[in-house]
C-alpha positions as CSV (number, residue, x, y, z in Angstrom):
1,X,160.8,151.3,243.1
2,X,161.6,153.7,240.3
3,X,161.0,151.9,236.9
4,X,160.0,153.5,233.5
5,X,158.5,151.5,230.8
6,X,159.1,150.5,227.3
7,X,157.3,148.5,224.8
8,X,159.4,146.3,222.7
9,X,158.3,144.5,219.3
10,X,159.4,141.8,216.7
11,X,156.6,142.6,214.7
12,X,156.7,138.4,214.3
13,X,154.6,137.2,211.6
14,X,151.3,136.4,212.2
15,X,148.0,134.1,210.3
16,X,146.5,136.8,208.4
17,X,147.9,139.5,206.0
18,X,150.8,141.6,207.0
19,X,149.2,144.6,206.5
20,X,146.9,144.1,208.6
21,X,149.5,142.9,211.2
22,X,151.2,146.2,210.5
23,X,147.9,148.5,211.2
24,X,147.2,146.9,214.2
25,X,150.7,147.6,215.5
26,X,150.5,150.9,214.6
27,X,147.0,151.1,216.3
28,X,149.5,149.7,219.5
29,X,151.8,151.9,219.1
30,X,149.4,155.2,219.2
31,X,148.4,153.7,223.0
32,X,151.7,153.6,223.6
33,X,152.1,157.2,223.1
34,X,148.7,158.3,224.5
35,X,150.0,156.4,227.8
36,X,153.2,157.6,228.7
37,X,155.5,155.1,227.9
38,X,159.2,156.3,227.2
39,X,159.9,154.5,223.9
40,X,158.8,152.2,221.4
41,X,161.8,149.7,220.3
42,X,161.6,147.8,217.4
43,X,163.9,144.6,216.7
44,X,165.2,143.5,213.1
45,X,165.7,140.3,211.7
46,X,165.8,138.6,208.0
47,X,164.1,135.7,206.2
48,X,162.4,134.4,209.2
49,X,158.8,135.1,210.3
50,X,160.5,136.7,213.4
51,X,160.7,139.5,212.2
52,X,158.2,142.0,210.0
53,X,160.4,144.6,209.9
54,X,163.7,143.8,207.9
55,X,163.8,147.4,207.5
56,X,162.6,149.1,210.8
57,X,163.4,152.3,209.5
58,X,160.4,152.3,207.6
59,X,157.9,150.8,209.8
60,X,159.8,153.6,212.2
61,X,159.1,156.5,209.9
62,X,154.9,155.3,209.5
63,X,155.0,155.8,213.8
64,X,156.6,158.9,213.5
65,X,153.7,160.5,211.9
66,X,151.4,159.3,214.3
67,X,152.9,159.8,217.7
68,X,154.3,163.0,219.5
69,X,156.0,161.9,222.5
70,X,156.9,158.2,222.3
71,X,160.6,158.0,221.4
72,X,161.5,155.6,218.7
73,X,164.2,152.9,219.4
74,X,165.8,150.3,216.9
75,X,166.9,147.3,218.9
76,X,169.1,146.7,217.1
77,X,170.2,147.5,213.4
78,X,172.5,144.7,212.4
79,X,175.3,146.4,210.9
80,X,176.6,143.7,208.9
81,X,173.4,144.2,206.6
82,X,174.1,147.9,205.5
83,X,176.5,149.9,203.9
84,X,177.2,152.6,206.5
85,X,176.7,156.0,204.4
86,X,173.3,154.6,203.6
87,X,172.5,153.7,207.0
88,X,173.8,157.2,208.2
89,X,171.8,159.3,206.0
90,X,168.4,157.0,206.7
91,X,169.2,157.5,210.3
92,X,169.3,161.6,210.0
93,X,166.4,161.5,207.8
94,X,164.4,159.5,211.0
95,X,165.0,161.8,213.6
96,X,164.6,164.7,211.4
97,X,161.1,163.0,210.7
98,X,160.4,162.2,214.0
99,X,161.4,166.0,215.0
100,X,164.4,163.8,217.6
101,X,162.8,161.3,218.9
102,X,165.2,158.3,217.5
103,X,167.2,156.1,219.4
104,X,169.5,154.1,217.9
105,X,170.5,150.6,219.2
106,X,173.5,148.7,216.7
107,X,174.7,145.4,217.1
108,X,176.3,142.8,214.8
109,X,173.5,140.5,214.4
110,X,172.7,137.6,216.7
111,X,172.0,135.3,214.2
112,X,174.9,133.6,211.7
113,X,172.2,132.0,209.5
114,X,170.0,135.7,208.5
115,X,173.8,137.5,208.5
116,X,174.8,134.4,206.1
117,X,172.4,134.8,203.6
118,X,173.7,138.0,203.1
119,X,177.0,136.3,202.6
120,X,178.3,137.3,205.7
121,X,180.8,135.3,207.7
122,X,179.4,135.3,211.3
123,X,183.2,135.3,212.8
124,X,183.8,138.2,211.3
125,X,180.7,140.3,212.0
126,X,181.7,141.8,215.5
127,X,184.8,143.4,213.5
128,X,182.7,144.1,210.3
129,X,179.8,146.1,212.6
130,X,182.8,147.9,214.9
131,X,183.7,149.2,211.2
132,X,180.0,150.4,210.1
133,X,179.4,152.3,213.4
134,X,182.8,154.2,213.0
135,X,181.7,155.1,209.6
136,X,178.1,156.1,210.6
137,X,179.3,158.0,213.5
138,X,182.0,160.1,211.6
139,X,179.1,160.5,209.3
140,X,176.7,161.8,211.8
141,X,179.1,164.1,213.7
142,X,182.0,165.5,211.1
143,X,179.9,167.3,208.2
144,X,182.6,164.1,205.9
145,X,183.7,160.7,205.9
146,X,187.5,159.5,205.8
147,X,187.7,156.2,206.7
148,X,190.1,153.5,205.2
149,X,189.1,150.4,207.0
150,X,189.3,146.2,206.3
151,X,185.4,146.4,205.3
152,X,184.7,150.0,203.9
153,X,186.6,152.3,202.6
154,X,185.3,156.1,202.1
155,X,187.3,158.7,200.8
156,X,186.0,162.7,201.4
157,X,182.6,161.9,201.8
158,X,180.2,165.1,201.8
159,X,177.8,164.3,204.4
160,X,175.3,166.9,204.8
161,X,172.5,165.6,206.2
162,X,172.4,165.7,210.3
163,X,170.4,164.1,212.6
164,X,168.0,166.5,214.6
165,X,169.9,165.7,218.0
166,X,173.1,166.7,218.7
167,X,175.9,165.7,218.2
168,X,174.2,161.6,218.2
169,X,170.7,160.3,219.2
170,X,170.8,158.3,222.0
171,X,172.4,154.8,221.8
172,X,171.8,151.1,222.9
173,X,173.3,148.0,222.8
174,X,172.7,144.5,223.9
175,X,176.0,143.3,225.3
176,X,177.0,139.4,226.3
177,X,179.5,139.6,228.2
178,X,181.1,141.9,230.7
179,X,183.5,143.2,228.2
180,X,180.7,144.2,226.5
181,X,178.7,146.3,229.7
182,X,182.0,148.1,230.2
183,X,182.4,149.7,227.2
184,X,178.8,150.5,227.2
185,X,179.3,152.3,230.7
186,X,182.6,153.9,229.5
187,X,180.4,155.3,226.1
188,X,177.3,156.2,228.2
189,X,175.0,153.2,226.2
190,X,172.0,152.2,227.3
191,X,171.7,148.2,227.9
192,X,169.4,145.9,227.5
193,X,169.5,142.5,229.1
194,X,168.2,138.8,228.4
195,X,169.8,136.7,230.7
196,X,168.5,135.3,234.0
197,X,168.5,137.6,237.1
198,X,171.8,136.1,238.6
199,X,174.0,136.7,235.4
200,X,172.3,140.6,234.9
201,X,172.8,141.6,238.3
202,X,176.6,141.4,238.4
203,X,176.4,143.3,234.9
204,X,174.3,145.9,236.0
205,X,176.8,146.0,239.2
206,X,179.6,146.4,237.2
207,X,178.3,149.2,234.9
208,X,177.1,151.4,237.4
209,X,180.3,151.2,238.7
210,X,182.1,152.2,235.7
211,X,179.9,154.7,234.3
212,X,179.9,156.5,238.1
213,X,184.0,156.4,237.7
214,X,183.7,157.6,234.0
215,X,180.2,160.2,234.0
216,X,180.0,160.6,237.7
217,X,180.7,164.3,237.6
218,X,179.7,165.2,233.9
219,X,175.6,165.8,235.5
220,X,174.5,163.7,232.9
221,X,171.6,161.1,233.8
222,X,172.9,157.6,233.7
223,X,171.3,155.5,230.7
224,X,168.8,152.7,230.7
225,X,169.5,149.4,232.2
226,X,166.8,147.2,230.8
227,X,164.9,143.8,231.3
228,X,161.6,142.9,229.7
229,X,159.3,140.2,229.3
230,X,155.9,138.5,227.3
231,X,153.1,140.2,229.0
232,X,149.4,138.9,229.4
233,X,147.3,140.5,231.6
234,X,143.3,139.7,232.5
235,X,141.1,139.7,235.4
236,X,141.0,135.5,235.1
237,X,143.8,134.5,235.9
238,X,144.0,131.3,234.2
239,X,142.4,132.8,230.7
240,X,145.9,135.1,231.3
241,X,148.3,132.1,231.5
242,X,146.3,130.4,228.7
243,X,146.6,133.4,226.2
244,X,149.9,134.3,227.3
245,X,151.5,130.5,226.5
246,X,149.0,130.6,223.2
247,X,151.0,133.9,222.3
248,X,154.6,132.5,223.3
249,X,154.2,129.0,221.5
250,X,153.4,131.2,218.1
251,X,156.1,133.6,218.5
252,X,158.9,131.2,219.8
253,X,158.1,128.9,216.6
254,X,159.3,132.2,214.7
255,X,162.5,132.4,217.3
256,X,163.7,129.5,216.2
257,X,162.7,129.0,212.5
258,X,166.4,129.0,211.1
259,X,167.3,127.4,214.4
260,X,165.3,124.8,213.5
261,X,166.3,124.6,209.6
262,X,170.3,124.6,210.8
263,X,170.5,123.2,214.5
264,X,167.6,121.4,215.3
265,X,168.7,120.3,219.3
266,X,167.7,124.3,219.7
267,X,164.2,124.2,220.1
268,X,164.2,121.3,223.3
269,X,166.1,124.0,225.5
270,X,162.7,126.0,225.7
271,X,161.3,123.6,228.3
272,X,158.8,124.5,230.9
273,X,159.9,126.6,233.7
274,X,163.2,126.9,232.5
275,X,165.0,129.0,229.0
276,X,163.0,131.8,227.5
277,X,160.1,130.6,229.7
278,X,161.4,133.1,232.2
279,X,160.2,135.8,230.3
280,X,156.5,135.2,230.0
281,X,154.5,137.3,232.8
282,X,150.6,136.5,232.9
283,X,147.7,137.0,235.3
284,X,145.8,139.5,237.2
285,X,147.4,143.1,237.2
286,X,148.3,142.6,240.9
287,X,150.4,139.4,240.0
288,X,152.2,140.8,236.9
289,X,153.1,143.9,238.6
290,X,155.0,142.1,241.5
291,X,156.2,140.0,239.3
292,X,158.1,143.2,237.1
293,X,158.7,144.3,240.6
294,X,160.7,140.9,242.0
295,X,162.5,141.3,238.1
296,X,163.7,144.7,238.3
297,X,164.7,144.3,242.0
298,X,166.7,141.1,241.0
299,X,168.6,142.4,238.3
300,X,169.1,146.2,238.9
301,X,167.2,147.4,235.8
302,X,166.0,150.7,235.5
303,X,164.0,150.7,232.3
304,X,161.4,147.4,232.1
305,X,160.5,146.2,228.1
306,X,156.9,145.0,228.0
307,X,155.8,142.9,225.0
308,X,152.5,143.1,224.3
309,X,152.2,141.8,221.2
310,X,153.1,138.4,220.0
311,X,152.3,135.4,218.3
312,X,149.5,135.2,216.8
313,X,147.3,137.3,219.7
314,X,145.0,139.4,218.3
315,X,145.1,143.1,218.5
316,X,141.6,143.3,221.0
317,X,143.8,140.6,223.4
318,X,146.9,143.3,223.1
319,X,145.1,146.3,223.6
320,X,142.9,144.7,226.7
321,X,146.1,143.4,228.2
322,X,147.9,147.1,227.3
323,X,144.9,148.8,229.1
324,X,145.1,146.8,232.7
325,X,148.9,147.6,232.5
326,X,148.4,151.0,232.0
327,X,145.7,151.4,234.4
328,X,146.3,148.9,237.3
329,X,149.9,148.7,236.9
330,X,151.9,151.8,235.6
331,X,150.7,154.0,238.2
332,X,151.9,151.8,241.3
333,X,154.9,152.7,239.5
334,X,154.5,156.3,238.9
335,X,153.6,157.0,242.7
336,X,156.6,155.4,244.0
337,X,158.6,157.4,241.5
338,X,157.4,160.4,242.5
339,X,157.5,159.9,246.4
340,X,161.3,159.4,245.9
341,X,161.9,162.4,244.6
């Protein structure tokens, strides 16, 4: 099975000074690099413990400096929360800094309580964010901005800052609904998923089908389908389901902090065996690689997201857990990869 790896991050808040949250993730991130993984992608979210990283450009620029081939992915900017121009020129400045290794994933922002704080009206975000990335893409490919729009209006805009790839860095989204996956295939976006296997598959289905119609013939390489999970690997097999469960309880009490505060019948739908629990994988390397195997084949992914960092697991758990995966799991991977070639 051909699969490349990613390692995806909340940077959720943890019992102990951010700081030294943000070292240690930094610390993670360096393995990443060292070990061959395609691309670090970092989530955003405000005014929750979720998230660490209101402004993952930032924490994105720090592992810039410290990494040489990882490639560095938001996942996603919310749109809603930036003025475009600003987000534009921050975004050129990043893949200048991390000499083109950004990838930039946009959506509208999943939440309507963090969005709301800002004083935006969740039913209009998905209008709101289709205005920002017009804006941010005219910015990023035009040299100026003209754009007269509902939200934003900019009027001869000098723009010259560029990004270091050309004409755009690569882009993701995470679409829910088909409507969604199409016009991802049709625009040559990356996906990634989080929904169950029999929901995915049909979505991977039907955007391999429209980005062969649309890029079949262009030679390009189609993008990333991606499915991830919690990760927690040991040699016991029952210390890995205990630290993996003591990770997910800490980080899902982030998940649903505002949840909570605003609907609080959220938090019973994470029951054992059923909701988010799907995405917790833990045990002996053996185990969690068929696992990631059974995954991938179920929903037609391409690209798997590993999360090795949650909760409030310390960094020596993370990194011991990292090291099996890059040592008794990755390479299963890598041979198959390479005797399909």
């Amino acid at each position: 099975m051909q699969i490349e790896f990613g390692a995806v991050d909340h940077l959720d808040q943890q019992d102990r000074p951010h700081r030294d949250t943000f070292d240690d993730r930094l610390t993670l991130i360096q393995a990443y690099d060292e070990a061959g993984f395609y691309a670090y992608h970092l989530t955003e979210h405000h005014f929750t413990p979720l998230g660490l990283a209101p402004s993952p450009n930032i924490f994105l620029a720090a592992a810039s400096r410290i990494t040489t081939r990882l490639r560095l992915a938001t996942l996603v900017y919310v749109m809603t929360t930036y003025h475009p121009l600003r987000l534009a020129e921050e975004i050129c400045m990043l893949d200048q800094l991390s000499h083109g290794r950004l990838e930039i994933g946009t959506g509208r922002g999943i939440s309507p309580f963090e969005i709301g704080y800002f004083g935006i009206d969740h039913l209009e975000s998905r209008a709101i964010a289709r205005e920002a990335w017009a804006v941010v893409e005219q910015a990023l490919t035009k040299g100026h901005v003209d754009f007269d729009g509902k939200y934003f209006q900019c009027h001869d805009v000098p723009f010259t800052m560029k990004p270091a790839q050309s004409p755009l860095p690569p882009l993701w989204q995470a679409p829910g609904s088909a409507e969604g996956v199409a016009f991802c295939a049709r625009n040559n976006i990356s996906c990634a998923f989080n929904r169950p296997a029999n929901i995915t598959k049909p979505w991977t289905d039907l955007y391999r089908k429209i980005w062969t119609e649309t890029h079949g013939g262009s030679g390009r390489k189609m993008p990333k389908l991606a499915v991830g999970a919690h990760l927690f690997l040991d040699d016991n097999e029952a210390r890995a389901k205990e630290r993996a469960q003591f990770g997910y309880d800490g980080w899902y009490r982030s998940f649903v902090h505002l949840w909570r505060r605003f609907v609080p019948m959220v938090p019973t739908q994470d029951v054992p065996g059923a909701g988010r629990q799907r995405l917790v994988m833990a045990g002996k390397p053996a185990q969690v690689r068929a696992e990631i195997e059974k995954l991938v084949g179920e929903c037609g992914a391409n690209y798997f997201l590993a999360r090795f960092a949650y909760g409030d697991l310390s960094y020596e758990e993370s990194a011991g857990s990292l090291g099996l995966f890059v040592d008794e799991v990755m390479p299963h991977f890598a041979a198959a990869t390479r005797a399909a070639e």
